[in-house]
Structures are given as structure tokens and as C-alpha cells.
C-alpha positions as CSV (number, residue, x, y, z in Angstrom):
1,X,3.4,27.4,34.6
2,X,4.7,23.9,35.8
3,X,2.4,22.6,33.2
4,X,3.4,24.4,30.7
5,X,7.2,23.6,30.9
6,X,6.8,20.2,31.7
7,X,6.6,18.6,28.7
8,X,9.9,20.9,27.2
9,X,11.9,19.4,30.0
10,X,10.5,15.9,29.3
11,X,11.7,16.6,25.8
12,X,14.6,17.9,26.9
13,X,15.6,14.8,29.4
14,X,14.5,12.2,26.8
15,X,17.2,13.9,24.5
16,X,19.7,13.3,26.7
17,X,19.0,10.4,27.3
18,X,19.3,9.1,24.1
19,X,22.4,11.2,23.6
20,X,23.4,9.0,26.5
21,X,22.7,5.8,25.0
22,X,24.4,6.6,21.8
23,X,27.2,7.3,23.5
24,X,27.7,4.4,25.6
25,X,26.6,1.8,22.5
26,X,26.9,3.2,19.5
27,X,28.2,0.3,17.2
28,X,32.0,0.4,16.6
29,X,33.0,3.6,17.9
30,X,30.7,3.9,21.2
31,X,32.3,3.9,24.6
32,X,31.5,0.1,25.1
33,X,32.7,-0.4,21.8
34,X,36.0,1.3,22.6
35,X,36.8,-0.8,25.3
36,X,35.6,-3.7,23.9
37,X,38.3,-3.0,21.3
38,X,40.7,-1.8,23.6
39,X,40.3,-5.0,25.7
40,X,40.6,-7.7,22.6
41,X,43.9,-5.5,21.5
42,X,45.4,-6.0,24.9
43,X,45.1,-9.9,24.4
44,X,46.5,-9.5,21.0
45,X,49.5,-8.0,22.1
46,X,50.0,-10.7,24.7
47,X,49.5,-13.4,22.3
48,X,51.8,-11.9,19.7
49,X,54.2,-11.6,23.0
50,X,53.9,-15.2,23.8
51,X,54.7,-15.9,20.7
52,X,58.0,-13.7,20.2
53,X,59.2,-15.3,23.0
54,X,58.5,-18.7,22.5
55,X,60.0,-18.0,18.7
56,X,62.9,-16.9,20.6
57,X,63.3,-19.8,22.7
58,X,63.4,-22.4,19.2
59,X,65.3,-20.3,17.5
60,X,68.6,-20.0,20.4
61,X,67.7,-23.7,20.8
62,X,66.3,-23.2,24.7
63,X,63.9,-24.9,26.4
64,X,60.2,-23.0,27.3
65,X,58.0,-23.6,30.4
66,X,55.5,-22.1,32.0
67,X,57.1,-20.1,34.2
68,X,59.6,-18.7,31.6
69,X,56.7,-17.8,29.8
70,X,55.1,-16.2,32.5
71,X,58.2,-14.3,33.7
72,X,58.8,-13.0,30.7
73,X,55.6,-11.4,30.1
74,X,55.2,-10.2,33.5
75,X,52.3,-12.1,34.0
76,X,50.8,-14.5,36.8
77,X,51.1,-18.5,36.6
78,X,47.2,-18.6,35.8
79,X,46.9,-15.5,33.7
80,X,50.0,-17.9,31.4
81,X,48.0,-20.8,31.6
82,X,45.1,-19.5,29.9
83,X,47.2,-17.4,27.2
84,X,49.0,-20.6,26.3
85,X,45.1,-23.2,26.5
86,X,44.3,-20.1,24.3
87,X,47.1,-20.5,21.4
88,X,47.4,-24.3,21.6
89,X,43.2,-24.1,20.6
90,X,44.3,-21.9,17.7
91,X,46.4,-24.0,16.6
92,X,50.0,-21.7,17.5
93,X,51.4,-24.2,19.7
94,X,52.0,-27.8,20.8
95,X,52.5,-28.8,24.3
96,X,55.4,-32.0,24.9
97,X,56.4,-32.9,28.8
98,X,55.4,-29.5,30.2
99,X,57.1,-27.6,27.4
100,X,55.6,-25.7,24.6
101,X,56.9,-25.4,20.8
102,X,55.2,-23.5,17.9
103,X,53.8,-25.2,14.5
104,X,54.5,-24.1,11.6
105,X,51.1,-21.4,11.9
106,X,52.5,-20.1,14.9
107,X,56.0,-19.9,13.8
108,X,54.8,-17.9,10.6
109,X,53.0,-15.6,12.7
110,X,56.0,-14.9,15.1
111,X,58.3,-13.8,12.3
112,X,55.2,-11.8,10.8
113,X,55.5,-9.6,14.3
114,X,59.6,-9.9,14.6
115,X,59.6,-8.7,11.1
116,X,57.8,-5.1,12.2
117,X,60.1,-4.8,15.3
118,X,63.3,-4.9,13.6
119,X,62.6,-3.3,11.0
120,X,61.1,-0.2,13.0
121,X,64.0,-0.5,15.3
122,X,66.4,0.2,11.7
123,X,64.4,2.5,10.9
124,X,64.5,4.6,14.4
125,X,68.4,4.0,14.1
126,X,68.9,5.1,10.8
127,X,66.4,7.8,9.9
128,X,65.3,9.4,13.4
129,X,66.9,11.3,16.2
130,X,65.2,9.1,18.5
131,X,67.3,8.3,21.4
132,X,69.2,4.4,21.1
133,X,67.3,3.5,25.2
134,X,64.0,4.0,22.9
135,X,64.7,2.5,19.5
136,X,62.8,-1.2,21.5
137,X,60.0,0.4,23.2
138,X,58.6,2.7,20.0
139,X,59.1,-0.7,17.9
140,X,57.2,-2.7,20.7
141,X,54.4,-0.6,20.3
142,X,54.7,-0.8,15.7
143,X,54.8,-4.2,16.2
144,X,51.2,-4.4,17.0
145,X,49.3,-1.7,14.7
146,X,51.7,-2.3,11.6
147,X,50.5,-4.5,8.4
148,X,53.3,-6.7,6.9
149,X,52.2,-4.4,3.6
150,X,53.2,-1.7,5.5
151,X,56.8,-3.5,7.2
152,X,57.3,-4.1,3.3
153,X,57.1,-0.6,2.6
154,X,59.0,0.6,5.1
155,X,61.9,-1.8,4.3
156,X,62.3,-0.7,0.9
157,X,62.4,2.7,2.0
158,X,65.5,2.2,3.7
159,X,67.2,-0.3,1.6
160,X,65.8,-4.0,2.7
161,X,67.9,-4.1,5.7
162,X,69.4,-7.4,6.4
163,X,70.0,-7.0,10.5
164,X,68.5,-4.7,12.9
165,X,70.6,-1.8,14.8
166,X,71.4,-4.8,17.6
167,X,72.5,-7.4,15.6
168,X,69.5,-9.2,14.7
169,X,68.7,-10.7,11.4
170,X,65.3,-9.7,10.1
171,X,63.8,-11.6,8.4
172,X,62.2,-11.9,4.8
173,X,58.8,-10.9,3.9
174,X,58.6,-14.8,3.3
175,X,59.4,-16.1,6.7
176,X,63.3,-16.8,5.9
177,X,65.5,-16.5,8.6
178,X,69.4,-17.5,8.8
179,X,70.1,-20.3,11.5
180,X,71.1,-18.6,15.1
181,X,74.8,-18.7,15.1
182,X,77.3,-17.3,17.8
183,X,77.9,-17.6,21.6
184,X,77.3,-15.8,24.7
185,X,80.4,-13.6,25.5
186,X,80.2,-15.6,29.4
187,X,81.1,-18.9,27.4
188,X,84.6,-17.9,26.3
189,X,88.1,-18.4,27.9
190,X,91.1,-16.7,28.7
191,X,92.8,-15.3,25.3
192,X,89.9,-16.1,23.5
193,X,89.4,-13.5,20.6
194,X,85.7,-13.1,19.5
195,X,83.8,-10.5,17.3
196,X,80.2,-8.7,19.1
197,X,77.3,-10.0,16.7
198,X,74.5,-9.1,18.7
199,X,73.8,-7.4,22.1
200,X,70.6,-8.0,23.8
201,X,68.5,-5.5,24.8
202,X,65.9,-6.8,26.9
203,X,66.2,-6.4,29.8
204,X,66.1,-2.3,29.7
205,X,68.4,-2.2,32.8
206,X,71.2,-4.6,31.7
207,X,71.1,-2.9,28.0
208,X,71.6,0.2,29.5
209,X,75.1,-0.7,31.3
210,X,76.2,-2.7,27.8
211,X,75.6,0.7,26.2
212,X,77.0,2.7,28.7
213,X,80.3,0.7,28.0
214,X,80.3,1.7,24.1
215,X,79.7,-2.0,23.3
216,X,78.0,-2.8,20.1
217,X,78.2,-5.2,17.2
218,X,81.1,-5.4,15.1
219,X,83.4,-4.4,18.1
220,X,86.2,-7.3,18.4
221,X,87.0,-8.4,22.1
222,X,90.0,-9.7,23.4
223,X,89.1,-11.9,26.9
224,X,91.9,-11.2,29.3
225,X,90.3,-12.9,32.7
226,X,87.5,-15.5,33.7
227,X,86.6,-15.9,37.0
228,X,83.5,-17.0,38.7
229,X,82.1,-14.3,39.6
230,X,83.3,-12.2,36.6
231,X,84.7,-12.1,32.8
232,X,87.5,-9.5,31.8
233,X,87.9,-8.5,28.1
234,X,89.3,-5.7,26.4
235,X,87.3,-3.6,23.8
236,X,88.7,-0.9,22.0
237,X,92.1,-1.0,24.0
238,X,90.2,-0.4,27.1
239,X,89.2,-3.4,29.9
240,X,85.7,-4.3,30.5
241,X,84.3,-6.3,33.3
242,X,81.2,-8.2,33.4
243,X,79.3,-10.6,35.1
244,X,78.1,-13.6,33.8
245,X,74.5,-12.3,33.7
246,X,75.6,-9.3,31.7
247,X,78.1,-10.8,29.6
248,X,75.1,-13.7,28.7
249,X,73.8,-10.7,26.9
250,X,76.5,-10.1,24.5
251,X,76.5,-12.7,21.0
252,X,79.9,-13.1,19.9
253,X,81.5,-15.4,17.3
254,X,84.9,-16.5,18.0
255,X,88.0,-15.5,15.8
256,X,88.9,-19.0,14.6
257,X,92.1,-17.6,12.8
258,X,93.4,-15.4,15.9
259,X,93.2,-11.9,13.7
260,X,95.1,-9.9,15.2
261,X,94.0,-7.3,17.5
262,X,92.2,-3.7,16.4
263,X,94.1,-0.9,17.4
264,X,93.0,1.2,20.2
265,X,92.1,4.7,18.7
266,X,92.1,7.9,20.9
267,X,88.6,10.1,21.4
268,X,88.2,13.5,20.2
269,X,87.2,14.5,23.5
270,X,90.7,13.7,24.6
271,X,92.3,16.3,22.2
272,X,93.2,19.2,24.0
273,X,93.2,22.5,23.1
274,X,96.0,23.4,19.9
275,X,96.3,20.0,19.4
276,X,95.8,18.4,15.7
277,X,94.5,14.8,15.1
278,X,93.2,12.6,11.8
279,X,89.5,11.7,12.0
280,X,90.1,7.7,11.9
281,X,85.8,7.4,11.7
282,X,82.2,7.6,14.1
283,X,81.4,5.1,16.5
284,X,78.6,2.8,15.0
285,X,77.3,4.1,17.8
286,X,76.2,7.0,16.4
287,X,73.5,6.6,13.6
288,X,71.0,8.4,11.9
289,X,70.4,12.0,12.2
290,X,73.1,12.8,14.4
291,X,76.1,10.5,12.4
292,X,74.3,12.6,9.5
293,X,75.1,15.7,10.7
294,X,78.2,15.3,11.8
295,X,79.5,13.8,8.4
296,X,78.0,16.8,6.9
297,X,80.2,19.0,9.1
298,X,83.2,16.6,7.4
299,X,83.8,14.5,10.7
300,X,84.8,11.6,8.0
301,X,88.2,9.5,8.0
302,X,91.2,11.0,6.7
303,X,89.9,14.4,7.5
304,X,92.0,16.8,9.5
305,X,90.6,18.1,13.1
306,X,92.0,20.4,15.6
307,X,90.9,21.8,19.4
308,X,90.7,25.8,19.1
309,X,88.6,26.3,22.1
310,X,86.4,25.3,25.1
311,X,83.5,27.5,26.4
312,X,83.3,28.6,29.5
313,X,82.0,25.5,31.4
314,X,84.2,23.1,29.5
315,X,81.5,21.7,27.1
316,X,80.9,21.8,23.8
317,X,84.3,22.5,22.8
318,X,84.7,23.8,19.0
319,X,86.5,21.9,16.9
320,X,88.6,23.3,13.2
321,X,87.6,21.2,10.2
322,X,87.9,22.3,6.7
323,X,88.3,25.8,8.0
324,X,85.2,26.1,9.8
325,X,84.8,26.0,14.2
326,X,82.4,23.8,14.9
327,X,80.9,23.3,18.3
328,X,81.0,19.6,19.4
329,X,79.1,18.4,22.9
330,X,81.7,15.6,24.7
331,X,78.7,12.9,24.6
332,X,79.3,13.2,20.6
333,X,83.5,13.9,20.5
334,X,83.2,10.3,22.6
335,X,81.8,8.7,19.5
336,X,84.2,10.2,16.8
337,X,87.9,8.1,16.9
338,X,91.2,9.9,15.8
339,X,94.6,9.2,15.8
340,X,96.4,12.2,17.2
341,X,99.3,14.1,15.1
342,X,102.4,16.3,15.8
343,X,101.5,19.4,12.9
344,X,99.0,22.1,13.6
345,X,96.5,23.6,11.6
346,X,96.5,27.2,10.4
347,X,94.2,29.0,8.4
348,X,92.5,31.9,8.2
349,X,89.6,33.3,10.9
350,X,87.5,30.4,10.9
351,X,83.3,30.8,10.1
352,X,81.8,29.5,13.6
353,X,79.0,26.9,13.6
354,X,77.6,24.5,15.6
355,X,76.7,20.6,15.6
């Protein structure tokens, strides 16, 4: 009986054997094949890294070392070494007293990758729900798998946007970028009057405070204080403090002519109940999806708005606009400026919706 089975389980072994084999190299999609790939796209991504960064560098006019390089990739000495041998034998970089500078191959191919990130970071703001902490990290990973046919599509789609949702420029499907202009926010003096331009969001823990203070481009400052240790500025009619670290983060171009100061603007979620205020406009804050929606429930300027009642644990509230309650959460009234009035609003049983 052994005899007789033996040579169905030879059959049987050699099959999986080969199914074993094909597995492991089949060409292109096998498992060695896979991490093969998996392995050369990991360098890829730290060479187009590298090469961000030391873009970067040029464009704001800063020197770029080894260790800066390193640090910034969150790699070791050695492991930076042998990324930046690797570029200079392709030809991306130069190396002059210990500091590196692209040519003009390396520099093309920089803006090719920069020209993916921003414009999938627009995109996220404009078009998507997808949360502002996660517009850098989704666009980090686009950068990478994204053809410049592609970025070109996606640009016209949303109208050839000329800056990214931070302040960026992007630039042109040529290579075209405007010089850097501006100056950190940490460089200015007392009474100095200065305009946001851009807001830095690496790294992830300082951009999260920056946001946190409802600081974004376009938002005139007004420095009150410098210190050592510290920079006071008013933003919106409310004071800021920073340190110089944080406030390194924030681009600003100074107000040559001294315009005069923006008025400070109340919050909806500081109307209280029965009282009436104008809609003065949204936060540019608040993009995409949700400003959508909210416009669509006329939260525009000029429009009328009134408080008509809280639920019971305080939040949302619901709001009268154009006749109809709406129910608005205090993370979005924080993002919508009014100007508070002394008239009321009457009208019949409002329709009750929500935002």
C-alpha cells in the first residue's frame, strides 16, 4: 500500500514545491520581487526627501550640512553619507567646504516632487473633509506614487492653484517658482505691523500649537512685546505669545505703509442665546467640505444669524438663518466671525436642520 501511494505523494510534494518556488521568485510580482521593489521605493523616497530639503535650504537662502541633512530625515550620520555619495554620483548635487547644493538636474527634480505635495495638500484643503493635522502626511505619501501628468491633472481640476493651503507657492509644471520673500515672525520688533504669508508645518508638534492659536496666512499681526525668551503680537484683537522657536515658523511680510489695524470681530460661539449678530465671514480656517456646507446653510457675510437654543449638554447650539435652526458644533461657530447687533429676529416656527 506504501508503494502504491508513494509516488501520488511524491507528486503531490513536488507540486508544492514548485508552487513554493513561484511564489517566492516569480518575476515582478513574486515575494522577492515585492521586496525588492519595496526596498528600491524606500530609497526613492529618501532621495526625493534629501532633495526637498536641500531645495529648501537654497531656496530660504540657508546653509546645508551633513547633520542638517541627517536630522531632518531622521536618519544616522553614515546612513546621510551614503544617500548624499549616492546623489552627487547621479549627478543631483555638488559638494563645496562640507556643504551640499543641487544642479540644475537635481533642482528640476525637487520641484517635480514639491509640485505633487502642494498641490495634493490644495486639493485635501479644498475638496476633502480630511482633517487640516493630515493635509502634510497624505501629500507626503502622493508625493512619491504621483506622475507630474497626473499633478497636471489634478491642478486643472481645481483651478491651477497658485499657493498651497500654508502659504507656499507651487510651482509651474515648468519648474517656475517666485523668489522666497518674507521674514520669520521672531525677526520683528516692537510695533512692527506684518501680514502671515506662510506657516510652517513641519514639525507636526509645533504646527499643531500655530493651529491651535487660529493662526493662518492672510492674518495681519500687530507685535506688542519682544523679549528674549518670548515675542507678543496681537492677532485678531487677541494677544499671542510665542517663542522664538515657534514664532521662526510663522513667514510674515512687514506692512511698510503701517495699514491700519483689522478690527477684532466677535465668534458665533460667543452669541448667547436671543441674541442677533451679522455674519461678517468663515475663518480661512475652515475650507473645503465643511466651509461648503456651511455656506450652503447661508453662513455668508451680511447674512443675519441668531442663538435660539443650546441642547442639553451645551453643544451644538442651533442657530436661526434665513428662517431655518440649524445645529452648529462650537469647534465650527469658532471659525465663523460676526459683529453682534441690538434687533432680534422673528419669524415663523423655524424648519430644524443640522450642519
Amino acid at each position: 500500500m506504501w508503494l502504491a501511494i508513494q509516488p501520488g505523494f511524491a507528486l503531490l510534494i513536488g507540486i508544492l514545491i514548485m508552487l513554493i518556488f513561484l511564489i517566492v521568485f516569480f518575476p515582478k510580482k513574486g515575494l522577492l520581487a515585492l521586496l525588492n521593489k519595496t526596498r528600491l521605493d524606500a530609497q526613492r523616497v529618501l532621495l526625493e526627501d534629501a532633495l526637498k530639503f536641500l531645495f529648501d535650504c537654497e531656496y530660504k537662502n540657508i546653509s546645508c550640512g551633513l547633520n542638517s541633512i541627517a536630522g531632518n530625515l531622521n536618519i544616522s550620520a553614515d546612513k546621510a553619507t551614503k544617500l548624499l555619495d549616492r546623489l552627487r554620483i547621479m549627478g543631483l548635487i555638488t559638494m563645496q567646504e562640507q556643504h551640499f547644493h543641487l544642479t540644475d538636474t537635481g533642482r528640476s527634480y525637487a520641484l517635480r516632487v514639491i509640485r505633487v505635495h502642494r498641490i495634493w495638500e490644495r486639493y485635501l484643503a479644498d475638496e476633502t473633509s480630511v482633517g487640516q493635522m493630515d493635509w502634510h502626511g497624505e501629500a507626503d505619501y502622493r508625493e512619491h506614487r504621483m506622475t507630474p501628468e497626473a499633478a497636471d491633472k489634478l491642478a486643472a481640476q481645481i483651478g491651477n492653484p497658485v499657493f498651497d493651503p500654508h502659504g507656499d507657492p507651487i510651482p509651474t509644471a515648468q519648474g517656475e517658482l517666485p523668489q522666497h520673500k518674507g521674514q520669520a515672525l521672531s525677526s520683528l520688533q516692537e510695533g512692527d505691523i506684518a501680514k502671515i504669508i506662510h506657516i510652517e508645518d513641519e514639525p507636526h508638534s509645533i504646527y499643531e500649537q500655530l493651529v491651535a492659536l487660529g493662526l493662518y496666512p492672510g492674518m495681519q499681526v500687530y507685535v506688542l512685546d519682544v523679549s528674549e525668551g518670548k515675542i507678543s503680537f496681537a492677532a485678531n484683537g487677541e494677544e499671542c505669545v510665542l517663542t522664538p522657536l515657534f514664532a521662526s515658523s510663522i513667514t510674515v511680510e512687514l506692512q511698510l505703509e503701517q495699514a491700519p489695524l483689522m478690527p477684532k470681530y466677535d465668534l458665533l460661539s460667543s452669541l448667547q442665546i436671543g441674541e442677533t449678530a451679522e455674519i461678517i465671514g468663515i475663518s480661512p480656517n475652515c475650507r473645503g467640505q465643511q466651509r461648503r456646507r456651511l455656506m450652503d446653510f447661508g453662513i455668508v457675510p451680511g447674512r443675519v444669524i441668531s442663538a435660539e437654543l443650546k441642547s442639553a449638554a451645551g453643544n451644538p447650539v442651533g442657530y436661526q438663518v434665513l428662517g431655518t435652526t440649524i445645529a452648529i458644533r462650537k469647534d465650527q461657530a469658532d471659525l465663523i466671525f460676526i459683529k453682534k447687533v441690538n434687533h432680534s429676529v422673528t419669524s415663523d416656527k423655524p424648519e430644524a436642520t443640522g450642519v
